[in-house]
N, C-alpha and C positions, 0 to 999 in steps of 0.2 A: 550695835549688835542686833538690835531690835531693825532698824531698818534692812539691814545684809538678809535677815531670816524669811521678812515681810518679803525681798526680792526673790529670794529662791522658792520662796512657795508660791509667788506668781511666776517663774518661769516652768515649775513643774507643771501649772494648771495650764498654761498655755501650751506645752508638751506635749499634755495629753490632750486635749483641744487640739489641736492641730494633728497628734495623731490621728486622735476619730474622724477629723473632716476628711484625711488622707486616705482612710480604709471605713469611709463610713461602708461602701457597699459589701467589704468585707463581715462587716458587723449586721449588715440586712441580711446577709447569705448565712450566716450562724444562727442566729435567732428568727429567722422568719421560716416559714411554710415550704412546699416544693415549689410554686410560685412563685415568690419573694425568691429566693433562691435564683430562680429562670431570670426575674426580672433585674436580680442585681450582677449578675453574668451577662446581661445583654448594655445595661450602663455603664458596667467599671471597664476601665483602661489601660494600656502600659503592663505594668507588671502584678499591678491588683487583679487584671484582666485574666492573667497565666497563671496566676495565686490560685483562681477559682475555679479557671477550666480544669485544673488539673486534681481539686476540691471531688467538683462535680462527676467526674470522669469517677474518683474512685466511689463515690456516694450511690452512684448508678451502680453499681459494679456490686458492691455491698450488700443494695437492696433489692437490686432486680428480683431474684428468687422469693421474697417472701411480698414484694409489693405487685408481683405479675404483670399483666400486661395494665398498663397506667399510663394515660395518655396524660397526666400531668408529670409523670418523670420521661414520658418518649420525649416532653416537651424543653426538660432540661438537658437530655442528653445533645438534642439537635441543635439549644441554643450554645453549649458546650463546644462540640466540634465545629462549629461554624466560627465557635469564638477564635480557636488556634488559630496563632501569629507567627509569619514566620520569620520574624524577627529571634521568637522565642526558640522556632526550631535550628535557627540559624544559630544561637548564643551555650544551645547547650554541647556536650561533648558525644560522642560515638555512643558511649554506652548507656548514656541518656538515652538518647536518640534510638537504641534497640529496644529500654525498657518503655520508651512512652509509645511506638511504634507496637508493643505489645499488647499496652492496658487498650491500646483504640482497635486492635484486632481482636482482644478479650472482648470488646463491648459491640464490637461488631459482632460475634458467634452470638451473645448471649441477648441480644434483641433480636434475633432472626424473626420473632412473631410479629415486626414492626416494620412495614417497610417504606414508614417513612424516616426513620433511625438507621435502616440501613441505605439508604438513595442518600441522606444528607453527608452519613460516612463516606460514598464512593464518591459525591461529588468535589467532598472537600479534598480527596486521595489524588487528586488531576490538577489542584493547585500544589500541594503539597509534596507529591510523588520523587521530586529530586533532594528531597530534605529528610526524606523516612527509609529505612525498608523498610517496602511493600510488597516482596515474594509472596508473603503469607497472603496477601488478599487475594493477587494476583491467582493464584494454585486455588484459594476457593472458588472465583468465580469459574476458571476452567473447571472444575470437577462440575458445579454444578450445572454448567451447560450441557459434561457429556453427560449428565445422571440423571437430571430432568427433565420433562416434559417440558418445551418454552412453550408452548400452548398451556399448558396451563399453569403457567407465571404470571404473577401480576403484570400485564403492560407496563404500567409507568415504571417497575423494578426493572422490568427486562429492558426497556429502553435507558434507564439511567445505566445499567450493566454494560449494553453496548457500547453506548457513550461513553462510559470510562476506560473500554479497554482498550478504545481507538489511543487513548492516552498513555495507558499505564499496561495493554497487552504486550504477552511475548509470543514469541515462537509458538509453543504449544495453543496459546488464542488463536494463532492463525489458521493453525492444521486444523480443530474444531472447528470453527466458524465456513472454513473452505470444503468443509465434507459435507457441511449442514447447505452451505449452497452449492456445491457441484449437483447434490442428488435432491436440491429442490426439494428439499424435506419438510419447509416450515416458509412455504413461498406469502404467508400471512405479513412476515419477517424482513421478507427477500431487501428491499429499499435499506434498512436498519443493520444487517449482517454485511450488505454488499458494501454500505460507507466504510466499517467498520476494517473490512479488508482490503479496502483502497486504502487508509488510512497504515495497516499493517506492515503493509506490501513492501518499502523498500527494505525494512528489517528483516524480510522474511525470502530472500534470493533465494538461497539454496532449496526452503520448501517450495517454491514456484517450478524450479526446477524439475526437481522429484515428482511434484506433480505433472508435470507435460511429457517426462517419460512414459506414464502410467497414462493418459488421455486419449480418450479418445473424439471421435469429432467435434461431439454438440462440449466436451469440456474443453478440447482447445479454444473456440471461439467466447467461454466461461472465462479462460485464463485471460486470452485478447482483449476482452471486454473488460476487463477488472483493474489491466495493467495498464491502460491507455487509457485511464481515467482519474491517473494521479499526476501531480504537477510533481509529485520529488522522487522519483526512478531516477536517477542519473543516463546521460544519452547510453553510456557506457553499457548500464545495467537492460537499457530497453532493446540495444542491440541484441546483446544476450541471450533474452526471451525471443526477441524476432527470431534469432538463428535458431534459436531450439525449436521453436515451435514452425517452422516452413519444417523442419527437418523431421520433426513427429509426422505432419502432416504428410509429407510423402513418404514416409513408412506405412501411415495408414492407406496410404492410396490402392494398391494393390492391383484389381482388374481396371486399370483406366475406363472399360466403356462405364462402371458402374461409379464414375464420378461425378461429383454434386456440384452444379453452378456455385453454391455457397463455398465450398469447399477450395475453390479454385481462387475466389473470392480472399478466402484471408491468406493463402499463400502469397498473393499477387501484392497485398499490403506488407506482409511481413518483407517480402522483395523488398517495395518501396523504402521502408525503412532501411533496410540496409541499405542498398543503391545511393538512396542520401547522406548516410553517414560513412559513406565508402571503406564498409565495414568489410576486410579484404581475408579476413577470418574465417568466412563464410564460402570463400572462393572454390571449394570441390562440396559443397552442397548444394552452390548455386550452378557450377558446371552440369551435375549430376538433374537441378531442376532442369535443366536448358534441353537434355536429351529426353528428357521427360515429356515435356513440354509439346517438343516435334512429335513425339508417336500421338499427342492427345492432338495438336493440329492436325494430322492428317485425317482424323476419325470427328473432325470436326466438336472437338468436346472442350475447347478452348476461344475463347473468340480473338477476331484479328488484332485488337488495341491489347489486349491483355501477352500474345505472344512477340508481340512485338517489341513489349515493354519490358520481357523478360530478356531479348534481344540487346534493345539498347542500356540496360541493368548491367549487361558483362565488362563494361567499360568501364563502371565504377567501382567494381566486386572483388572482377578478375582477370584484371587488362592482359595481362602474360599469356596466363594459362586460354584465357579463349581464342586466342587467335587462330591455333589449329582445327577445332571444332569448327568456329563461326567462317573460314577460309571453305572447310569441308561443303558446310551445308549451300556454301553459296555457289561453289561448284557442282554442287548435285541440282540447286536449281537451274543454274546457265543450262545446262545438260536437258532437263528437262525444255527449256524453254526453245532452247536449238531442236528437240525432238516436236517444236509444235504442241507442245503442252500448256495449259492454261495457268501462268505463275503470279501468286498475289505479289502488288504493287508497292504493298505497304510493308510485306516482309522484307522483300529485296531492297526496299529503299535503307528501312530499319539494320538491316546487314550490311551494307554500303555506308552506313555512317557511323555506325560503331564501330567496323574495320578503320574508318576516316576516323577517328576517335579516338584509337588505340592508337594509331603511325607504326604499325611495326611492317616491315618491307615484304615480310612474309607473306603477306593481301597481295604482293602487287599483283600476279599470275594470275589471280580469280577476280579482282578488279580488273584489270586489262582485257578478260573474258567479254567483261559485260558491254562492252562499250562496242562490241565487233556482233551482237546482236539485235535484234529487233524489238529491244525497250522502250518506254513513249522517251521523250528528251529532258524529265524530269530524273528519271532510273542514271541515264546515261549522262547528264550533268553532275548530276553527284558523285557518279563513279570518275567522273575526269579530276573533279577536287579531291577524292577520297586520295589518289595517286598523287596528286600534287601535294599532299601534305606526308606523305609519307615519311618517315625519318631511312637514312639510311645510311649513318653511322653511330 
């Protein structure tokens, strides 16, 4: 009897012994200081580890108001959310999940005089951000971009702000941050907002869109510049944008003689892009550029590589539809040329191969032209293949 007793009161003692060794740091964080505290949340592990962050979280919470601004509880809070595992966010259920995603939004509002409490929160919210809601953070930091001065925000807050919402923004971060760069308001910034809306950008089509309705020149080349500096638009989605924005830009065009080299410039790329991705969507915007195009050649406000290229573009665009246009113009120039008129080499050529390009039999009449005039034998070679390849059934 005496020995059975002797044994359960060494296995009790060794219980609790192995208890304490199991949650010593739980017992440092009870009985020690705010320090001791910080220090035993940054040692313990596992589920001792979630034991305390979530201790910690409510001991800050508790105290902040009566202990104010205290850089030995800022010091707990940030070793706290740093500590969160997401193992643990991954283990608990939804309604967990909404009230812990609460107290760290609670602790977020309620250190705002800290910003090193609140950079450690937004940094932890861009590992953490598929395991939480985080609308609520999200919706603060838009408000206080549009409510604040970022000139006078602390830098290192506003940069960790940015940085998180290239992560964790939505919709509305984008439409703020794209107002704040269209109008060049905060160009201190400009490097840090513009990542930020690269970054945004493929979530954010339809406000791209909305925006290139409303744009005008120096913001379309704003839009150009921002969307062709991300690697994850889909070809799909950059088409899109090319088509809208050739198609703003000749809206805004107006009196061609009062057209801008630059201007003609990103039309001619938005071209490109389509032409390459034989974007056939675009086929009466680009018909529509093509006539455009000729009134600015003749007024010389286009140069010869650039009309030409809009030329051989309608082959990839709008094979069908251009054939009567680009037949037309080629017969206004034989015409010309038979009247002893001075006809660029590079147009006609450009015209002669994209008709050769197309095959539709409908060329043959204005090709067959060329070849009964006084072209050098470069014009007239290509007009005998253009014919040779024609389809004609």
């Amino acid at each position: 009897m005496f020995k059975k007793s002797f044994l359960l009161i060494l296995f009790v003692l060794f219980s609790i012994s192995l208890y304490a060794q199991n949650n010593s740091y739980t017992i440092q964080y009870l009985k020690g200081n705010i320090t001791d505290k910080t220090r035993a949340i940054k040692e313990s592990t596992g589920s001792e580890s979630d034991y305390l962050v979530n201790r910690a979280i409510e001991y800050a919470l508790e105290n902040k108001e009566l202990l104010g601004t205290d850089r030995d509880l800022d010091a707990l809070v940030v070793a706290a959310v740093l500590s969160i595992s997401d193992d643990y966010l991954k283990n608990i259920n939804d309604e967990e999940k909404v009230k812990f995603s609460e107290k760290l939004y609670n602790l977020y509002s309620n250190f705002e005089d800290s910003n090193t409490v609140e950079i450690a929160i937004l940094t932890k919210l861009e590992s953490i951000k598929d395991l939480l809601p985080i609308d609520k953070f999200v919706n603060n930091l838009n408000n206080k971009l549009k409510n604040e001065n970022m000139n006078d925000m602390d830098p290192s807050f506003l940069k960790t702000t940015l940085s998180s919402l290239e992560k964790i923004g939505n919709t509305e971060s984008f439409i703020i941050l794209y107002y704040f760069y269209s109008a060049d308001k905060y160009p201190k910034f400009e490097e840090e907002i513009e990542k930020t809306l690269i970054t945004l950008s493929p979530n954010a089509m339809n406000e791209i869109l909305g925006f290139i309705k409303e744009a005008d020149s120096n913001q379309l080349k704003r839009i150009y510049s921002l969307t062709t500096k991300t690697q994850k638009l889909s070809k799909n989605n950059v088409c899109i944008i090319a088509e809208n924005l050739l198609n703003r830009s000749i809206l805004l065009m107006g009196d061609s003689s009062k057209i801008l080299p630059e201007n003609i410039d990103l039309q001619i790329t938005c071209l490109k892009i389509l032409a390459d991705n034989k974007w056939t969507r675009a086929s009466d915007i680009v018909l529509s550029y093509f006539q455009i195009t000729k009134s600015l050649y003749k007024i010389n406000s286009i140069k010869d590589e650039d009309f030409t290229f809009v030329i051989s573009s309608l082959s990839s665009i709008t094979p069908l539809k251009a054939v009567s246009p680009l037949t037309s113009y080629l017969e206004e120039l034989n015409g010309r040329k038979e009247n002893g008129e001075e006809v660029s080499s590079s147009v006609i050529l450009s015209l002669i191969n994209t008709l050769g390009a197309i095959g539709d039999k409908a060329a043959f009449d204005s090709l067959l032209a060329v070849t009964y005039l006084s072209y050098e034998e470069a014009i007239l070679s290509a007009a005998r293949q253009a014919l040779s390849g024609l389809r004609w059934q």
